[in-house]
Backbone as JSON Lines, residues from 0, in Angstrom:
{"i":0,"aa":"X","n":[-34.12,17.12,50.49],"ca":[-33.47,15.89,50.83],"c":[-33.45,14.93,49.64]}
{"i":1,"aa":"X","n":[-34.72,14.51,49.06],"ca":[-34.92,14.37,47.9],"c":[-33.41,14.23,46.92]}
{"i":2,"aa":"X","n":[-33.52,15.82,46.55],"ca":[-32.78,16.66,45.53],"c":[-31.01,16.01,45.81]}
{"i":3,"aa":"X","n":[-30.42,15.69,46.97],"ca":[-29.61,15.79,47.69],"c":[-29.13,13.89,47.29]}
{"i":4,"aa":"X","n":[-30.38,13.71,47.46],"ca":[-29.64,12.28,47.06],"c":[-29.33,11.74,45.98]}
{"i":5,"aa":"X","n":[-30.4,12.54,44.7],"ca":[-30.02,12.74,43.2],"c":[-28.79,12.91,42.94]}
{"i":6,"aa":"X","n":[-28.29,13.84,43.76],"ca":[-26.8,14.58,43.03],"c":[-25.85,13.55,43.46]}
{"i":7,"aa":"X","n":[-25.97,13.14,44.74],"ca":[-25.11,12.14,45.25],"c":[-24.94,10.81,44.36]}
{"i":8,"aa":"X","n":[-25.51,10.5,44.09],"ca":[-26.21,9.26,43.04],"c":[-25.11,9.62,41.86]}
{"i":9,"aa":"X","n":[-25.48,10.93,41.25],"ca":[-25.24,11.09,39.54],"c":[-23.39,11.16,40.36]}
{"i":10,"aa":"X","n":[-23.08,11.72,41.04],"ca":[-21.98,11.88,41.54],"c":[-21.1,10.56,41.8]}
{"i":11,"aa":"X","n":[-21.54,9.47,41.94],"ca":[-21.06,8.32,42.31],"c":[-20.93,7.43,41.39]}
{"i":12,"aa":"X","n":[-21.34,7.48,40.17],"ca":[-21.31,6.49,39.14],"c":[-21.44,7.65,37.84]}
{"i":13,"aa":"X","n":[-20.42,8.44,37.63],"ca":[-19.63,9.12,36.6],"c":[-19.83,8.24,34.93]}
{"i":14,"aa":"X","n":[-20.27,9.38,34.19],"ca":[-20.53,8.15,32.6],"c":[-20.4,8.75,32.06]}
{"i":15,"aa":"X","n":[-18.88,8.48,31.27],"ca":[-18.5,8.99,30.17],"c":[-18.78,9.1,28.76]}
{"i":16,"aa":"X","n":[-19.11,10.01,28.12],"ca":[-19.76,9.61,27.1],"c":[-18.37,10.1,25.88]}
{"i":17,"aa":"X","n":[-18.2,9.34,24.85],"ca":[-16.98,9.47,23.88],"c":[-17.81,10.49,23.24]}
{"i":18,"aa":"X","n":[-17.06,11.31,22.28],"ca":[-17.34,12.27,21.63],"c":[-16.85,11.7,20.39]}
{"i":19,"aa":"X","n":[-17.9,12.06,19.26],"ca":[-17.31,11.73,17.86],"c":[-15.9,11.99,17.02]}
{"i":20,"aa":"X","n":[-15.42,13.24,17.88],"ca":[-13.95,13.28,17.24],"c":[-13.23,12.24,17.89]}
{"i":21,"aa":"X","n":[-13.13,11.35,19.47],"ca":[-12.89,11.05,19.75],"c":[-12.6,9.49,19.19]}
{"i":22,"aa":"X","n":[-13.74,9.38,18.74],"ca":[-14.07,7.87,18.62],"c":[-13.0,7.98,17.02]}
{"i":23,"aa":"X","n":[-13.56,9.18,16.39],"ca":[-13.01,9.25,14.45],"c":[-11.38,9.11,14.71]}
{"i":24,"aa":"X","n":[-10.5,9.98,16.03],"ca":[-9.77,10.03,16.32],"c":[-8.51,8.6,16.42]}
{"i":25,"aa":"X","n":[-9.35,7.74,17.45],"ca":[-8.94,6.18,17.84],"c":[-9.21,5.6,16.47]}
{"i":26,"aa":"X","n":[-10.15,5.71,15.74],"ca":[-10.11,4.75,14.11],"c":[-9.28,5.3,13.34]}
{"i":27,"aa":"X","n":[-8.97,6.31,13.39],"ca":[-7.7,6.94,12.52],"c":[-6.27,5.96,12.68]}
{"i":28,"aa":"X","n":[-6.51,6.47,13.91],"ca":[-5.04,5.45,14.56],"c":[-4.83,4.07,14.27]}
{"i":29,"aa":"X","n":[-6.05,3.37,14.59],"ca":[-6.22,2.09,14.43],"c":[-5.93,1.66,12.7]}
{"i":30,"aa":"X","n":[-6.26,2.61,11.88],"ca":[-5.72,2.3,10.28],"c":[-4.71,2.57,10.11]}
{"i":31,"aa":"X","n":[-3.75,3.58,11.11],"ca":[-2.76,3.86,10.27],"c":[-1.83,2.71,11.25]}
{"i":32,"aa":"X","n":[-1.99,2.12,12.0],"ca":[-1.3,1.03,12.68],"c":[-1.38,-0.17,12.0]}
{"i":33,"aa":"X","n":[-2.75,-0.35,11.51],"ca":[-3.34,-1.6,10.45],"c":[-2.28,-1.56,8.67]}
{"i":34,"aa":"X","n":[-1.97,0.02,8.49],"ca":[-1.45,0.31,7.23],"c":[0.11,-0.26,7.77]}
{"i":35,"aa":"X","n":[0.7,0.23,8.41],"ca":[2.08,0.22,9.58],"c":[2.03,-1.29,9.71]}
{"i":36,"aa":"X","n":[1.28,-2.14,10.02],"ca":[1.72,-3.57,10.0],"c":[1.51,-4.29,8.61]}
{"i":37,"aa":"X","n":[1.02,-4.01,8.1],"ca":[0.94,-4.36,6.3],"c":[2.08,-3.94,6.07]}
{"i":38,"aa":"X","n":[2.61,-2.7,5.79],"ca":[3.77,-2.25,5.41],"c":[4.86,-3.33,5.87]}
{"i":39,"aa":"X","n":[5.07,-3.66,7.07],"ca":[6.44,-4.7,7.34],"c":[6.0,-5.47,7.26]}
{"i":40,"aa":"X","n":[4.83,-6.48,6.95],"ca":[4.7,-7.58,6.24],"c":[5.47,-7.72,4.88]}
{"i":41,"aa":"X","n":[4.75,-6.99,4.2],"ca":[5.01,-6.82,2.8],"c":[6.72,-6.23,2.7]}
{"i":42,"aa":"X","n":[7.27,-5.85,3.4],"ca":[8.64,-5.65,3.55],"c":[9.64,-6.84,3.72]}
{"i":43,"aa":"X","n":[8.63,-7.76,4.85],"ca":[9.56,-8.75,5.14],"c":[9.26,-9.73,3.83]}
{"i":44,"aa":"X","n":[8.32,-10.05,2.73],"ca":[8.02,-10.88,1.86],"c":[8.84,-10.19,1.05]}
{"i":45,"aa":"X","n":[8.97,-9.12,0.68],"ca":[10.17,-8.4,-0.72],"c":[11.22,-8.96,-0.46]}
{"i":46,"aa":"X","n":[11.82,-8.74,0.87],"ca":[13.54,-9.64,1.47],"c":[13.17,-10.69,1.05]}
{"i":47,"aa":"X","n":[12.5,-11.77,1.68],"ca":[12.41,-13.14,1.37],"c":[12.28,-13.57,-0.18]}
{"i":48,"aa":"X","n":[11.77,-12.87,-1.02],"ca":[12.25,-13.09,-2.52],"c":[13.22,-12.24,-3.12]}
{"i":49,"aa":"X","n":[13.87,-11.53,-2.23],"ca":[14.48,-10.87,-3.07],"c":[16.37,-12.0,-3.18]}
{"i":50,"aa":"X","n":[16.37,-12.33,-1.38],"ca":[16.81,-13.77,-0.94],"c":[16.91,-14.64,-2.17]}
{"i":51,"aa":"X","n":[15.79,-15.21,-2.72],"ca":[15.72,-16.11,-3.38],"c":[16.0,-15.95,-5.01]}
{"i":52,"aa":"X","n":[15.76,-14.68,-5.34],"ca":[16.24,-14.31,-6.58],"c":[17.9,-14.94,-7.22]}
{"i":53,"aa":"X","n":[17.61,-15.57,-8.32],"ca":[18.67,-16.2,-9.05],"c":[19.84,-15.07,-9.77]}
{"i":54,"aa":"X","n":[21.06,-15.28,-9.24],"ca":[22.57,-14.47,-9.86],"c":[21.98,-13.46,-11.4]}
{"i":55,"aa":"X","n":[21.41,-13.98,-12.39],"ca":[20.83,-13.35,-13.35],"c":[20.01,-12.3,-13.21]}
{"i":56,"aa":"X","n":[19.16,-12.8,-12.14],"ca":[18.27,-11.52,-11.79],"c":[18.36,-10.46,-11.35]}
{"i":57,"aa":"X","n":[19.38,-10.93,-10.31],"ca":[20.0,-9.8,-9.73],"c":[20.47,-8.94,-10.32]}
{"i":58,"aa":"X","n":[21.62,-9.54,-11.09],"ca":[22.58,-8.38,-12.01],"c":[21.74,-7.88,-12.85]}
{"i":59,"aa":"X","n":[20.0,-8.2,-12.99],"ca":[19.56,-7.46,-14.12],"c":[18.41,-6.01,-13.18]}
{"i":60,"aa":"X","n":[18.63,-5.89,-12.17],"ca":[17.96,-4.73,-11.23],"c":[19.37,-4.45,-10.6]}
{"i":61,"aa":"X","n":[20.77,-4.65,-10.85],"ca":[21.82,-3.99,-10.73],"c":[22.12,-3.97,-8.96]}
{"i":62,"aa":"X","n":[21.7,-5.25,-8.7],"ca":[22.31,-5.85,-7.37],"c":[23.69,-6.95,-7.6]}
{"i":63,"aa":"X","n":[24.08,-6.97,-6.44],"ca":[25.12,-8.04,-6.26],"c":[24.56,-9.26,-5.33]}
{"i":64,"aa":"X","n":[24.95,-10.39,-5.27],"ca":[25.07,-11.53,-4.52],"c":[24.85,-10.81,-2.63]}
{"i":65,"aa":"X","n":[26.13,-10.43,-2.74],"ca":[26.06,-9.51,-1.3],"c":[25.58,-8.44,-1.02]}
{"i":66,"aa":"X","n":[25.17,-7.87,-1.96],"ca":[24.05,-6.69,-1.35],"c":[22.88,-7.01,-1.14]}
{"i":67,"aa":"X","n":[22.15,-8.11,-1.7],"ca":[20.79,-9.08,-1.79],"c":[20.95,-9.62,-0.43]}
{"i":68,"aa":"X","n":[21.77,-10.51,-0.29],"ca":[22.37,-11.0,0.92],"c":[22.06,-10.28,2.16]}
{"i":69,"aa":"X","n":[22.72,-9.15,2.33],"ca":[22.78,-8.14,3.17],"c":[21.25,-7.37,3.62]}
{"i":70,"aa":"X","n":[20.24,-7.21,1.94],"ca":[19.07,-6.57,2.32],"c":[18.43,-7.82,3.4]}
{"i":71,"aa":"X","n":[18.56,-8.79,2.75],"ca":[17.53,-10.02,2.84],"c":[17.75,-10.33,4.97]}
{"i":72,"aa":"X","n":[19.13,-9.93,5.27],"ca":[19.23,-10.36,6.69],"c":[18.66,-9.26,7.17]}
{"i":73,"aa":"X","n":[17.99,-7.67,6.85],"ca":[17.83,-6.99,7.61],"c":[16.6,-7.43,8.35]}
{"i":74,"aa":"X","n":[16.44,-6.56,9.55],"ca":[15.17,-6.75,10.23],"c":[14.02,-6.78,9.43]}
{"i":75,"aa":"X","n":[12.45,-7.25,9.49],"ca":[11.56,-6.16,9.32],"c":[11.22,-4.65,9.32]}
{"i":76,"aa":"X","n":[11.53,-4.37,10.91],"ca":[11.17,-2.5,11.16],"c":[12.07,-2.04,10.77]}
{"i":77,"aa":"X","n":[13.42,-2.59,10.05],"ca":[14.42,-1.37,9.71],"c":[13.96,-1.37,8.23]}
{"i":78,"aa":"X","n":[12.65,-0.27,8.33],"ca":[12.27,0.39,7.49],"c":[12.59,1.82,6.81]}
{"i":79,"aa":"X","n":[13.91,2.1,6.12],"ca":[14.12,3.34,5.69],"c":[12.82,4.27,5.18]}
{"i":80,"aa":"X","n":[12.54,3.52,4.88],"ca":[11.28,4.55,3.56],"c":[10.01,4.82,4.64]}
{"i":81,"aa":"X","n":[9.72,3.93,5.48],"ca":[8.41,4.42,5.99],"c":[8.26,6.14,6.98]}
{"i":82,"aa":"X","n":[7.81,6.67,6.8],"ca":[7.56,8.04,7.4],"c":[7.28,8.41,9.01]}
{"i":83,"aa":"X","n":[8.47,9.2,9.13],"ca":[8.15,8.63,10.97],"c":[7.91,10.23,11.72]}
């Protein structure tokens, strides 16, 4: 009877225990989401100066007025280069 109420017990309050791949698993993720929001930060700050870059500058990295223009309105996430 004892024995009977043990099991009932361990049976009723279930405890999960994470496993180390598990846990290495979720921190993996969590950096490459942490890398993934850096990335369109730093995406949206390149537009915003690239925006601001003076007619000279441009024509000297072999942009136009309107192609600067054009990068500078894109979204953030319309990220060509990032790896999906």
């Amino acid at each position: 009877m004892n024995m009977k109420a043990t099991i009932v017990r361990e049976e009723a309050s279930p405890q999960r225990e994470s496993s180390p791949r598990g846990r290495l698993r979720f921190i993996l993720e969590l950096w490459r989401w942490a890398r993934r929001m850096d990335r369109l930060a730093q995406l949206r700050r390149e537009r915003n100066q690239l925006h601001e870059l003076s007619d000279e500058l441009l024509r000297d990295i072999g942009l136009t007025r309107d192609e600067a223009n054009r990068e500078s309105r894109r979204h953030y996430w319309d990220d060509i280069g990032w790896r999906r």
